[in-house]
Short mmCIF file of the C-alpha atoms (twelve columns), coordinates in Angstrom:
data_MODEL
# 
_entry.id   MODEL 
# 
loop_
_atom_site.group_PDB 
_atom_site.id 
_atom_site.type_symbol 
_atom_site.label_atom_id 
_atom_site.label_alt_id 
_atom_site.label_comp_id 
_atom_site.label_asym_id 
_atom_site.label_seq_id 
_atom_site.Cartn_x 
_atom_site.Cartn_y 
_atom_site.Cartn_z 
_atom_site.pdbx_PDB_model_num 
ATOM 1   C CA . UNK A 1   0.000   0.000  0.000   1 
ATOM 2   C CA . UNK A 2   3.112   2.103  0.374   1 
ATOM 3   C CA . UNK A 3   4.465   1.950  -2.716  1 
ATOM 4   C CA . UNK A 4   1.066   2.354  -4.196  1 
ATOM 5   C CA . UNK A 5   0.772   5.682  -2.456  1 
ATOM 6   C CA . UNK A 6   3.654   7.032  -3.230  1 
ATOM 7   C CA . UNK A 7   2.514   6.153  -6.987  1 
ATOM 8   C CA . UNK A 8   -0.710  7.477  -7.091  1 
ATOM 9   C CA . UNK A 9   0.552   10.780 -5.614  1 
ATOM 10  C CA . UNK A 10  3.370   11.401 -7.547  1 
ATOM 11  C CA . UNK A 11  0.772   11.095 -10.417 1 
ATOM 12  C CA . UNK A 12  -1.275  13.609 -9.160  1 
ATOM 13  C CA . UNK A 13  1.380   15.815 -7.982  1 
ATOM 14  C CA . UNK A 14  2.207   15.981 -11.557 1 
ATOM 15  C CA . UNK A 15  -1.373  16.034 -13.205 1 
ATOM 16  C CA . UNK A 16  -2.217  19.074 -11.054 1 
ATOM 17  C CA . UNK A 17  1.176   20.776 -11.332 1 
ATOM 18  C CA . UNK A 18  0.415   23.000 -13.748 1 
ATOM 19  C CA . UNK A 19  -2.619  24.182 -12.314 1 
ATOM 20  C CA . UNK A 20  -1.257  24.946 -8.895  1 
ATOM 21  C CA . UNK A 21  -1.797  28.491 -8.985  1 
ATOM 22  C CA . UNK A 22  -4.776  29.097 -10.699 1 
ATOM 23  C CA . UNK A 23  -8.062  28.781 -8.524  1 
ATOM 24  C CA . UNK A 24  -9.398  25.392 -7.510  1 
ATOM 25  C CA . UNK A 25  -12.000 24.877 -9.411  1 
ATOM 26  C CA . UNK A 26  -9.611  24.841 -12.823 1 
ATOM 27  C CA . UNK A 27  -7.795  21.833 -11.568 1 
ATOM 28  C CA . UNK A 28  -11.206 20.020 -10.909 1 
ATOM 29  C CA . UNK A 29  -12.555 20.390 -13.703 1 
ATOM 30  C CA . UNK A 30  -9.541  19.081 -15.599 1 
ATOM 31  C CA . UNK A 31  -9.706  15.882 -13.280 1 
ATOM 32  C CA . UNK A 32  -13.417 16.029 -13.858 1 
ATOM 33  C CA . UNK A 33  -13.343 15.687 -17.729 1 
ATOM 34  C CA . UNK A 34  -10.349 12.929 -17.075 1 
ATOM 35  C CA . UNK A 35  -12.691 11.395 -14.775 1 
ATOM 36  C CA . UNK A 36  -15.497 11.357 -17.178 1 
ATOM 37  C CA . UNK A 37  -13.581 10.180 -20.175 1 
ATOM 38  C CA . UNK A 38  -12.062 6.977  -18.040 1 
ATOM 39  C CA . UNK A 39  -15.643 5.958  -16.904 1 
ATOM 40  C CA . UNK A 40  -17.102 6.157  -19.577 1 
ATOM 41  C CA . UNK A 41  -14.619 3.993  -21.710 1 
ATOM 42  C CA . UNK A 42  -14.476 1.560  -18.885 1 
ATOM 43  C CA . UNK A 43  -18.689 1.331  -18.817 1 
ATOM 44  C CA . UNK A 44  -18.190 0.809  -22.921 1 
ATOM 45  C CA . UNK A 45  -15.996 -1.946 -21.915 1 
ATOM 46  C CA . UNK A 46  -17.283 -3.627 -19.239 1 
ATOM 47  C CA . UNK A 47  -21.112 -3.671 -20.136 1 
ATOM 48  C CA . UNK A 48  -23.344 -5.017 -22.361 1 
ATOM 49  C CA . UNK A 49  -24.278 -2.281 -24.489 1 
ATOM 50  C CA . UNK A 50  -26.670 -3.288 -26.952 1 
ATOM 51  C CA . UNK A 51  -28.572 -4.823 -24.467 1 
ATOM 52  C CA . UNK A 52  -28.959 -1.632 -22.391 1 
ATOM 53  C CA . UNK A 53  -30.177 0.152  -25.429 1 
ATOM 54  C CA . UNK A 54  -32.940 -2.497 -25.356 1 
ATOM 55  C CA . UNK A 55  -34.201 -2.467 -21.847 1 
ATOM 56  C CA . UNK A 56  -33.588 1.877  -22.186 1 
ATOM 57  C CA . UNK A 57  -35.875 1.791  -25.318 1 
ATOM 58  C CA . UNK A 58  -38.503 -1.411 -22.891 1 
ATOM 59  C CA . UNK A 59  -38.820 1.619  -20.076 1 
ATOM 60  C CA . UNK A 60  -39.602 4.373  -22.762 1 
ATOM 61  C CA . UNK A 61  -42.373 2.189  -24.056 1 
ATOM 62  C CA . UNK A 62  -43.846 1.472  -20.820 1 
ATOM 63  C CA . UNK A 63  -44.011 5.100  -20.154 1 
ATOM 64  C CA . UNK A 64  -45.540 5.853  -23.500 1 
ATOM 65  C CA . UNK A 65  -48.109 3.171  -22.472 1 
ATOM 66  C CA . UNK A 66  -48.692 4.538  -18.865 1 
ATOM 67  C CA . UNK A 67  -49.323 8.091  -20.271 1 
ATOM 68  C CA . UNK A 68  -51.850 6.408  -22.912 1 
ATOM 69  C CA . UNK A 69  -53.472 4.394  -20.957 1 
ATOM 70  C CA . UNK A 70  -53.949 5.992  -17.560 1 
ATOM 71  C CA . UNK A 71  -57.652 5.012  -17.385 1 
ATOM 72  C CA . UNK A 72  -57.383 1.916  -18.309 1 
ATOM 73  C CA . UNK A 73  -56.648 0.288  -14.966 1 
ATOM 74  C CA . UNK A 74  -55.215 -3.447 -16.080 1 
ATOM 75  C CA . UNK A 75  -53.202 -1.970 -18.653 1 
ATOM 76  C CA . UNK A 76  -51.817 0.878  -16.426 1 
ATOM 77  C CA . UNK A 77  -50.496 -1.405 -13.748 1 
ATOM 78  C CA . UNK A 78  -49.167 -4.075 -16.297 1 
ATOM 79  C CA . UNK A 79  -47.318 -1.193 -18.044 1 
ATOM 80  C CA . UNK A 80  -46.394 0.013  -14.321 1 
ATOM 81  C CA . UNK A 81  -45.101 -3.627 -13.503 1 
ATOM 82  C CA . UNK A 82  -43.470 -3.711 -17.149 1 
ATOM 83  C CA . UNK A 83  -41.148 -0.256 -15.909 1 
ATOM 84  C CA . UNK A 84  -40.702 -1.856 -12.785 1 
ATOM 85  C CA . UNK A 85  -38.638 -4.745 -14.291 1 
ATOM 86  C CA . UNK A 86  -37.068 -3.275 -16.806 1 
ATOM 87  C CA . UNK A 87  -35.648 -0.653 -14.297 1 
ATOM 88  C CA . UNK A 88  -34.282 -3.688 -12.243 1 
ATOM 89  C CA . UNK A 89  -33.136 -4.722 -15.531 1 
ATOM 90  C CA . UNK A 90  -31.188 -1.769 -16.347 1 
ATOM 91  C CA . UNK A 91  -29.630 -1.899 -12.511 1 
ATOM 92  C CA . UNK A 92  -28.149 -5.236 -13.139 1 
ATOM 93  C CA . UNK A 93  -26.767 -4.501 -16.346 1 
ATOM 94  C CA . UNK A 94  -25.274 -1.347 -14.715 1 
ATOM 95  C CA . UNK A 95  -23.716 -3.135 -11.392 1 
ATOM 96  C CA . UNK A 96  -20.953 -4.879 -13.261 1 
ATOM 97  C CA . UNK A 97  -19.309 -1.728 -14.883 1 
ATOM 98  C CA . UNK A 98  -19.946 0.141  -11.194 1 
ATOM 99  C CA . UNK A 99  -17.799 -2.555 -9.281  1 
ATOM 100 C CA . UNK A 100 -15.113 -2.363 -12.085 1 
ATOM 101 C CA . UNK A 101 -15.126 1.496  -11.260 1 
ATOM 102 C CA . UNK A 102 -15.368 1.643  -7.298  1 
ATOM 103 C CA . UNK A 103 -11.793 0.832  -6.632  1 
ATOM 104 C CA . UNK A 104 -10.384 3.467  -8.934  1 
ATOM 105 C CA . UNK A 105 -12.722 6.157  -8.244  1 
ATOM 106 C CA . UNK A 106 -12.204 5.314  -4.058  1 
ATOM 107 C CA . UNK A 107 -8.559  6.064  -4.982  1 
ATOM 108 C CA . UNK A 108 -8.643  8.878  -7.312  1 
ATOM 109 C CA . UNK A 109 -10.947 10.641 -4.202  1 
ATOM 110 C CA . UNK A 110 -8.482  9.595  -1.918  1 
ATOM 111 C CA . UNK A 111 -5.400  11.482 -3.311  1 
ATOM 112 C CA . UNK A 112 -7.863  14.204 -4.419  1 
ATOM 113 C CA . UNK A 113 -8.965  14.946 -0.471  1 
ATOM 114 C CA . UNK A 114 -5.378  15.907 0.757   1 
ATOM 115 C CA . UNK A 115 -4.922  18.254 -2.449  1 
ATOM 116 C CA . UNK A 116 -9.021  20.155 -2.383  1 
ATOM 117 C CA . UNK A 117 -9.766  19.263 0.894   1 
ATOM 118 C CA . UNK A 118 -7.708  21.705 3.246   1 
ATOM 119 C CA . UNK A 119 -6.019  24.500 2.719   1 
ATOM 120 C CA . UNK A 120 -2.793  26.182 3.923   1 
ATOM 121 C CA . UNK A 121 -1.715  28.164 6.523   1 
ATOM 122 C CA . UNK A 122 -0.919  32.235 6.035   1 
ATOM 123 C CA . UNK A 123 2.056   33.785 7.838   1 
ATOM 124 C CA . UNK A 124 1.063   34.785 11.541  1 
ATOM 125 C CA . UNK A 125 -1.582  31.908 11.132  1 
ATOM 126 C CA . UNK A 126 -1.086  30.038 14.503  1 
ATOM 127 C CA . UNK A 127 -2.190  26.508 14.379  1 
ATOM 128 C CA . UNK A 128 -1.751  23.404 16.661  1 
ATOM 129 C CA . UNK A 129 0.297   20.403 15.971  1 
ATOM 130 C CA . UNK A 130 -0.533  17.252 17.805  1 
ATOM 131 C CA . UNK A 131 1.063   14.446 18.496  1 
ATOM 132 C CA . UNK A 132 -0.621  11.080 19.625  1 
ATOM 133 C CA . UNK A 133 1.370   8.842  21.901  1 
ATOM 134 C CA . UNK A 134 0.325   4.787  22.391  1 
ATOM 135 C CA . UNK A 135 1.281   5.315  26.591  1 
ATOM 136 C CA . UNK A 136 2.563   7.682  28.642  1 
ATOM 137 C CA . UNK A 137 6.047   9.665  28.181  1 
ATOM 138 C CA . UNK A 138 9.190   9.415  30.477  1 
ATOM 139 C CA . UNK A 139 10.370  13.304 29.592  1 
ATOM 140 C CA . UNK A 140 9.756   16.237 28.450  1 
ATOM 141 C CA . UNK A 141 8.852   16.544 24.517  1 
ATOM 142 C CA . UNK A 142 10.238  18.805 22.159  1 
ATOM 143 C CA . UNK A 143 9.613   20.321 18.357  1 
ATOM 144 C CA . UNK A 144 12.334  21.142 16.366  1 
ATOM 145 C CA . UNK A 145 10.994  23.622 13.629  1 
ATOM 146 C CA . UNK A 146 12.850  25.774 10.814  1 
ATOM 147 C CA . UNK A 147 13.595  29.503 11.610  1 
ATOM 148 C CA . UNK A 148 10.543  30.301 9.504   1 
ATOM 149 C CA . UNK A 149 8.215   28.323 11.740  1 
ATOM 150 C CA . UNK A 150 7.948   30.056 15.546  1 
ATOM 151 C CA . UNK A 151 6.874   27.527 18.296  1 
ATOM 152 C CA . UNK A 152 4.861   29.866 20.302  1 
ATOM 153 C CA . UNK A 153 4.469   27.224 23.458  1 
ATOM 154 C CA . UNK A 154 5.985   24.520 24.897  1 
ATOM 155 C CA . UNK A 155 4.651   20.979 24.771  1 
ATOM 156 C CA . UNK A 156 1.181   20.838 26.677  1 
ATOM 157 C CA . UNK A 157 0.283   16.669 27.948  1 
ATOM 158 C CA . UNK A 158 -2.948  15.684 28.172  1 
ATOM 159 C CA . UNK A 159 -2.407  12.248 30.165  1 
ATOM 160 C CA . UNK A 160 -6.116  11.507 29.818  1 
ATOM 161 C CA . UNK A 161 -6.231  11.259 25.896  1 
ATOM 162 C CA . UNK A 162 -2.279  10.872 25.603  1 
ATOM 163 C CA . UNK A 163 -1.667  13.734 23.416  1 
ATOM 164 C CA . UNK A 164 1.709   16.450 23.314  1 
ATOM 165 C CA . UNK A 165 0.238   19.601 21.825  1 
ATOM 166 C CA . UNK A 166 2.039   22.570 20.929  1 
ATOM 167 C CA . UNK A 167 1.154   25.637 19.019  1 
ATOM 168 C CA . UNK A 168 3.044   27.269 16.322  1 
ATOM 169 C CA . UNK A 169 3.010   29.921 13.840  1 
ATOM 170 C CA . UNK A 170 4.791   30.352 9.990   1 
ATOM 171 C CA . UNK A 171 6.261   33.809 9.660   1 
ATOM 172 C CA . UNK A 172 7.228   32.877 5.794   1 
ATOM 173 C CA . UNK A 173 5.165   30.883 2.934   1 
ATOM 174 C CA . UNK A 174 6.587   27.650 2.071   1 
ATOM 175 C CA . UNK A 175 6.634   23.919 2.503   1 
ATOM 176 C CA . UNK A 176 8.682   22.682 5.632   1 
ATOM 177 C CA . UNK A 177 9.134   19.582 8.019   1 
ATOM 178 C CA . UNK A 178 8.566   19.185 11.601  1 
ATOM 179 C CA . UNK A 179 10.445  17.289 13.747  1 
ATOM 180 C CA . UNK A 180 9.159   15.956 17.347  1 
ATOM 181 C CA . UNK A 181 11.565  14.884 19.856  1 
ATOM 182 C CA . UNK A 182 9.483   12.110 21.815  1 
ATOM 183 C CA . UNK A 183 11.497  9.762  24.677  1 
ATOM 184 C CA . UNK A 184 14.490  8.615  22.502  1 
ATOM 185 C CA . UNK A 185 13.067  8.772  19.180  1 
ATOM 186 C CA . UNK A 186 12.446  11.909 16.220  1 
ATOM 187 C CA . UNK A 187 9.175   11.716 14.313  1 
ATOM 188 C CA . UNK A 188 8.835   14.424 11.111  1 
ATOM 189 C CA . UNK A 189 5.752   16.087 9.741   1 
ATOM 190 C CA . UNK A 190 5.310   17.981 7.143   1 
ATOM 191 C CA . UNK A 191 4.369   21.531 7.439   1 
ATOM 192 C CA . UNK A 192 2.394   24.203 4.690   1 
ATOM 193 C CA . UNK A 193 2.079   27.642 4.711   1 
ATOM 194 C CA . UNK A 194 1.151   28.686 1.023   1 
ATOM 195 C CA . UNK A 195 -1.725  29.402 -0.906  1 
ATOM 196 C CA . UNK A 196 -1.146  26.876 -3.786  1 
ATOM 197 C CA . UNK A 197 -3.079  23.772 -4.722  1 
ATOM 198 C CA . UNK A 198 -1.137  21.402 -3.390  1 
ATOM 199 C CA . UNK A 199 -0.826  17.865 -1.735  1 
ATOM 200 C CA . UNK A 200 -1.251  18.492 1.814   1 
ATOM 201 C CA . UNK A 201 -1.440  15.517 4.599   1 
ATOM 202 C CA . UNK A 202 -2.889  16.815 7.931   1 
ATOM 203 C CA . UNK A 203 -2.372  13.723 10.000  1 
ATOM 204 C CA . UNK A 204 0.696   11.204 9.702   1 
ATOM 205 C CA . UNK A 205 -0.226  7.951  10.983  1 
ATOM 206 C CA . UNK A 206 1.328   4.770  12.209  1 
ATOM 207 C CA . UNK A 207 1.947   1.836  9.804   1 
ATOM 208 C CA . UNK A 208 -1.041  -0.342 8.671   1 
ATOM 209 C CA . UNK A 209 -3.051  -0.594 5.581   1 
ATOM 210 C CA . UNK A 210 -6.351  1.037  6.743   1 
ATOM 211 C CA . UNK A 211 -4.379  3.939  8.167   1 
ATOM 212 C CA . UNK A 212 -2.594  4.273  4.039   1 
ATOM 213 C CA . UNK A 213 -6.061  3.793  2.959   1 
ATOM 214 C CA . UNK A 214 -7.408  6.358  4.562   1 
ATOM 215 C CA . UNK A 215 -4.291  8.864  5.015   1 
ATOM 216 C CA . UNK A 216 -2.185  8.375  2.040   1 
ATOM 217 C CA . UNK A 217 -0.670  11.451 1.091   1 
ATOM 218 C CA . UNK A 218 2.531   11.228 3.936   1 
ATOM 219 C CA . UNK A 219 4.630   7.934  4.035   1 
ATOM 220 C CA . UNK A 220 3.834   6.286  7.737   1 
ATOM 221 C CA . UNK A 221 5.667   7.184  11.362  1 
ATOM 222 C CA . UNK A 222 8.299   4.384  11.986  1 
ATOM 223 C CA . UNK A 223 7.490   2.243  14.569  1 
ATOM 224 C CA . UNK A 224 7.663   3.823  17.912  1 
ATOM 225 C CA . UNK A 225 5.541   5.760  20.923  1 
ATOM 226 C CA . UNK A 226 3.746   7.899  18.500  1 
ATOM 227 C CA . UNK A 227 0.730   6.471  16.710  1 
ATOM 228 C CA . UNK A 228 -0.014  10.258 14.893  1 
ATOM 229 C CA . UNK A 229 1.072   13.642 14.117  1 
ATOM 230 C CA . UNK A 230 -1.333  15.616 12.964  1 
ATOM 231 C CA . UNK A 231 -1.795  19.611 11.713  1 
ATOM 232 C CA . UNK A 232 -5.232  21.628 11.712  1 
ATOM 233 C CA . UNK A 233 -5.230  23.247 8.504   1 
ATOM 234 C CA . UNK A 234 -8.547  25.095 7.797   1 
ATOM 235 C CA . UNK A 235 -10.927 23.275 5.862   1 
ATOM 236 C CA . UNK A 236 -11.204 24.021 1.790   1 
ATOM 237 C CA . UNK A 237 -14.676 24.966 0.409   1 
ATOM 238 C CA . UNK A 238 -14.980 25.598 -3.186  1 
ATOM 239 C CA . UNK A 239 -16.664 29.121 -3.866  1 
ATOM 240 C CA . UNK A 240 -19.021 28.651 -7.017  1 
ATOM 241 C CA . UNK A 241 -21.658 31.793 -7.772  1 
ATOM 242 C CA . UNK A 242 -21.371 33.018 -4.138  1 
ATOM 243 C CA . UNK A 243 -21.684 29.495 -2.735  1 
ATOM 244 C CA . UNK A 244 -19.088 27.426 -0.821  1 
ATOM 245 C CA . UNK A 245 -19.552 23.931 -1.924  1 
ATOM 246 C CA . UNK A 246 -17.594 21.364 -0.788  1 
ATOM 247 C CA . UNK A 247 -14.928 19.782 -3.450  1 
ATOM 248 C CA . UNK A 248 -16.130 16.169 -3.599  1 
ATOM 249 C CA . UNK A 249 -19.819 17.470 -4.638  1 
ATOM 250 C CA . UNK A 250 -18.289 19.675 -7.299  1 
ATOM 251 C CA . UNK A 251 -16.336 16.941 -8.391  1 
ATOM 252 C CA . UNK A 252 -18.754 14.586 -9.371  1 
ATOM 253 C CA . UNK A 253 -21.267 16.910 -9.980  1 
ATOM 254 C CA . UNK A 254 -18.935 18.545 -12.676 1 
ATOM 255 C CA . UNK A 255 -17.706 14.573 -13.433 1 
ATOM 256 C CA . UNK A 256 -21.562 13.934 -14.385 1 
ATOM 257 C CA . UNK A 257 -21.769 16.734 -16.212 1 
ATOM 258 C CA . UNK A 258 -18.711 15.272 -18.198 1 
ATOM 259 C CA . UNK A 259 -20.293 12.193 -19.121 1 
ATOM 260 C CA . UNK A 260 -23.009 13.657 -20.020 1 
ATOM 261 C CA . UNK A 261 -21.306 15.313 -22.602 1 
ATOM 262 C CA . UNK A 262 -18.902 12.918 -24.068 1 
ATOM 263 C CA . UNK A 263 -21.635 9.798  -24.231 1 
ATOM 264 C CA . UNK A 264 -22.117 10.471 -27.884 1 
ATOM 265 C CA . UNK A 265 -18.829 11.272 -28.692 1 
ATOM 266 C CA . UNK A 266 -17.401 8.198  -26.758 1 
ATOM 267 C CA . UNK A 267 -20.697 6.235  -28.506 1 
ATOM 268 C CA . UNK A 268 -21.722 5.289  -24.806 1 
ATOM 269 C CA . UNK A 269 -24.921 4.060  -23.962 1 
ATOM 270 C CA . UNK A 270 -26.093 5.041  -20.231 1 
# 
């Protein structure tokens, strides 16, 4: 899971590269219409097409029927019954291309969380940075930070949730690394203060494959005291006509949109 990680966000590191700069919503769309494209050429491939055209062109005559015959009682609930199957129909036909598309897609929304779904801190921005210990510590923690990153407090324990909090502040823009002194061992975090687009991880987590499955944008702590290190950046909202939306609805949203577009084009039947 590692290695696949590391993969997947180098890729998307380099997809959105370009487009770090620009506003949020440019990137998205770009990974919408890529998004799009690769479902709909993995539906083409996956399902049986010609038979979907039949059961789509079953339900359209069953509504035909309902409309013409809505006072003829028989009739209307054999056409109702005939829309009924048919829409199971269509469902069934649909399910194999959806499992052939819910491990990619899971993916593709992992790596695209950590670079929509937070974003980073501003200079004088204090924030706290948390560090999650598996049992009680022997001496006093410490955070080593670069000149551009002021530690404004020394480590605070909570003994009843097992957590060494401190609270810093950037005084510059840029990407930089953390390092907390725990007991006898040095655990890094990464640490970003700019206002580009880019991969950020807000929690680095302990080894396991559920922890990489749900945190993968930071490679995991080495084995040790700490099970997590973990930075509050602010929360991302993408602002569309006055409205904050959150990413993952504007990304399939626009994704949908997509599709609908290139069916023809693609010769895709939905």
């Amino acid at each position: 899971m590692i290695i696949l990680n590391a993969l997947l966000g180098r890729a998307f590191d380099l997809l959105l590269g370009p487009f770090q700069r620009l506003p949020p919503i440019v990137g998205l769309c770009v990974v919408s219409l890529l998004t799009a494209a690769a479902m709909l050429l993995v539906f083409r491939a996956t399902s049986n097409q010609q038979r979907i055209a039949e059961v789509k062109r079953a339900m359209v005559a069953a509504l035909f029927e309902i409309r013409l015959f809505n006072d003829d009682l028989p009739a209307l609930f054999r056409a109702q019954a005939e829309l009924l199957r048919q829409n199971a129909a269509y469902v069934r036909l649909s399910l194999v291309p959806l499992l052939w598309l819910i491990v990619p897609i899971g993916l593709a929304v992992g790596q695209l969380e950590f670079q929509y779904g937070y974003e980073g801190l501003t200079p004088g921005q204090p924030v706290l940075v948390t560090a999650q210990l598996r049992h009680p510590i022997a001496g006093p923690p410490t955070l080593d930070a670069p000149k551009e990153i002021r530690v404004l407090t020394p480590a605070v324990w909570f003994p009843a949730t097992k957590e060494v909090v401190w609270q810093v502040t950037p005084d510059a823009p840029g990407a930089y690394v953390l390092s907390a002194r725990i007991d006898a061992g040095a655990f890094t975090k990464t640490f970003d203060a700019t206002d580009r687009v880019v991969r950020r991880s807000p929690v680095r987590v302990a080894p396991g494959f559920w922890n990489q499955l749900r945190y993968p944008a930071e490679r995991p702590l080495p084995d040790g005291d700490v099970a997590a290190i973990s930075v509050r950046y602010p929360s991302r909202a993408i602002r569309i006509m006055g409205w904050d939306i959150p990413w993952m609805i504007v990304y399939f949203g626009l994704s949908m949109i997509f599709a609908l577009m290139l069916r023809k084009p693609l010769g895709v039947t939905l």
